[in-house]
VOBA-1610 file (N, C-alpha, C; in pm, whole numbers, padded with zeros to 5 digits, always signed):
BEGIN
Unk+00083-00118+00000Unk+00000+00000+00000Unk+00088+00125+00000Unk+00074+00214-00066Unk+00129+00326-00090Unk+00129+00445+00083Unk+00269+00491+00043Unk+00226+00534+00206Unk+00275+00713+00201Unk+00276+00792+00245Unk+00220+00949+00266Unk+00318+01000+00436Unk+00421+01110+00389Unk+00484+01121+00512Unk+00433+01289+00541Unk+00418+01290+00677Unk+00327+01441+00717Unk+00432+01484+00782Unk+00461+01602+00771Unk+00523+01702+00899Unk+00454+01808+00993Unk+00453+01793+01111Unk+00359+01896+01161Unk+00458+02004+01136Unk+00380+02119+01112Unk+00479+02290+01087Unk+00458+02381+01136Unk+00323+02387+01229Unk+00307+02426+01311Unk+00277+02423+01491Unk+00288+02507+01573Unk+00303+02474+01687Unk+00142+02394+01730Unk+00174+02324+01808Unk+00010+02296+01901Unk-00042+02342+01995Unk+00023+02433+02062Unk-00032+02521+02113Unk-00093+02651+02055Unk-00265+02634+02206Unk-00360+02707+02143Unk-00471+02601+02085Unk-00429+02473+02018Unk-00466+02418+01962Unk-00614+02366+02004Unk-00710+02311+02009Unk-00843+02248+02068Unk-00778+02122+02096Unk-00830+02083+02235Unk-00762+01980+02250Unk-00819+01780+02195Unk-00939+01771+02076Unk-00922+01720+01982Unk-00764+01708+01903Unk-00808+01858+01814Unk-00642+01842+01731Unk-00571+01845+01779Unk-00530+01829+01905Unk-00403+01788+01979Unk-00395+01658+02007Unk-00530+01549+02008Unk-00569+01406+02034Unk-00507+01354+01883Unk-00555+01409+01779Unk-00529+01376+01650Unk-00373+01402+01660Unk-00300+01456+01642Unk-00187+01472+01647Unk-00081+01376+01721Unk-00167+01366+01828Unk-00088+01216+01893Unk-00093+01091+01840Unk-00278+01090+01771Unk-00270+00964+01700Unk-00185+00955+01560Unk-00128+01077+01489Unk-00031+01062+01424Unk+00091+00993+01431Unk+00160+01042+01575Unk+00213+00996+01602Unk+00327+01163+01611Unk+00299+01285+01591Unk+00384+01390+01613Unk+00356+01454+01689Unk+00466+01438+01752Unk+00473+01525+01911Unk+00525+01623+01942Unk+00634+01628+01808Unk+00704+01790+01836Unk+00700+01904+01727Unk+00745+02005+01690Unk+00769+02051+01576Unk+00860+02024+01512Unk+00801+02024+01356Unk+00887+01938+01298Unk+00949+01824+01275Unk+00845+01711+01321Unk+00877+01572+01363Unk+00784+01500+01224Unk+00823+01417+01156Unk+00801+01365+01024Unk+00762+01243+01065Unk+00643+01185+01036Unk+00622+01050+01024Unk+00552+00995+00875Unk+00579+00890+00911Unk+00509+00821+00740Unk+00422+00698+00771Unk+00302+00742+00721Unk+00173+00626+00722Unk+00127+00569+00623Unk+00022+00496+00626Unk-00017+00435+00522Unk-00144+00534+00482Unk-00154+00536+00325Unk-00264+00588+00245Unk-00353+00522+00275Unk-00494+00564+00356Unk-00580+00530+00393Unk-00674+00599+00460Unk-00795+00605+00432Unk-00878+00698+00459Unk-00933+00773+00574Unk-00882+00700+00654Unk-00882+00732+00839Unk-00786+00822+00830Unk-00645+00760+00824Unk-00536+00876+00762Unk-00554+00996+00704Unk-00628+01020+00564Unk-00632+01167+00541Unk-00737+01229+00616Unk-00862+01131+00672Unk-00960+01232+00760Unk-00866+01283+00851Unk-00804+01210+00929Unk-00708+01288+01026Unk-00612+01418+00984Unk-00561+01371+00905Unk-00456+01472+00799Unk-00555+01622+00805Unk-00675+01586+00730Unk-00756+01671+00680Unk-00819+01764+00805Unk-00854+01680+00960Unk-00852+01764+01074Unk-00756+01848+01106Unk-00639+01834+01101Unk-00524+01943+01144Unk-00414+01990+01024Unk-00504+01998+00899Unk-00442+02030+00777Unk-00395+02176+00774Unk-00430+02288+00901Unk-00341+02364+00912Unk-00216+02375+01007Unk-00222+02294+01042Unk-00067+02249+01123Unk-00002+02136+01084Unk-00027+02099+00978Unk+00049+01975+00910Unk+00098+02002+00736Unk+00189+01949+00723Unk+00192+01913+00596Unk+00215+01831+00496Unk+00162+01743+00402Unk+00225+01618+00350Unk+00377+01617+00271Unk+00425+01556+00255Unk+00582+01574+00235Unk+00552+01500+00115Unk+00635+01518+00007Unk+00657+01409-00102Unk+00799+01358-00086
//
């Protein structure tokens, strides 16, 4: 399965503390911390919740 690496780029603070739940289930905890998941639709809903503090990497 094709897989999709996110960087958070912005801080989380301030944040609602949902998109701070989402963010953990990413798996990024700091700024600037890169992880890579699998393409999958749970995945971009999440992506798509904190799509202004994240960004997908190619």
């Amino acid at each position: 399965m094709a897989t999709i690496k996110v960087k958070q780029v912005k801080s989380r603070i301030g944040a609602p503390i949902d998109q701070k739940r989402t963010l953990d289930a990413l798996g990024l905890r700091k700024l600037n911390s890169v992880v890579e998941k699998e393409d999958t639709p749970q995945i971009l809903g999440m992506i798509n919740k904190v799509k202004h503090l994240v960004v997908v990497v190619k």
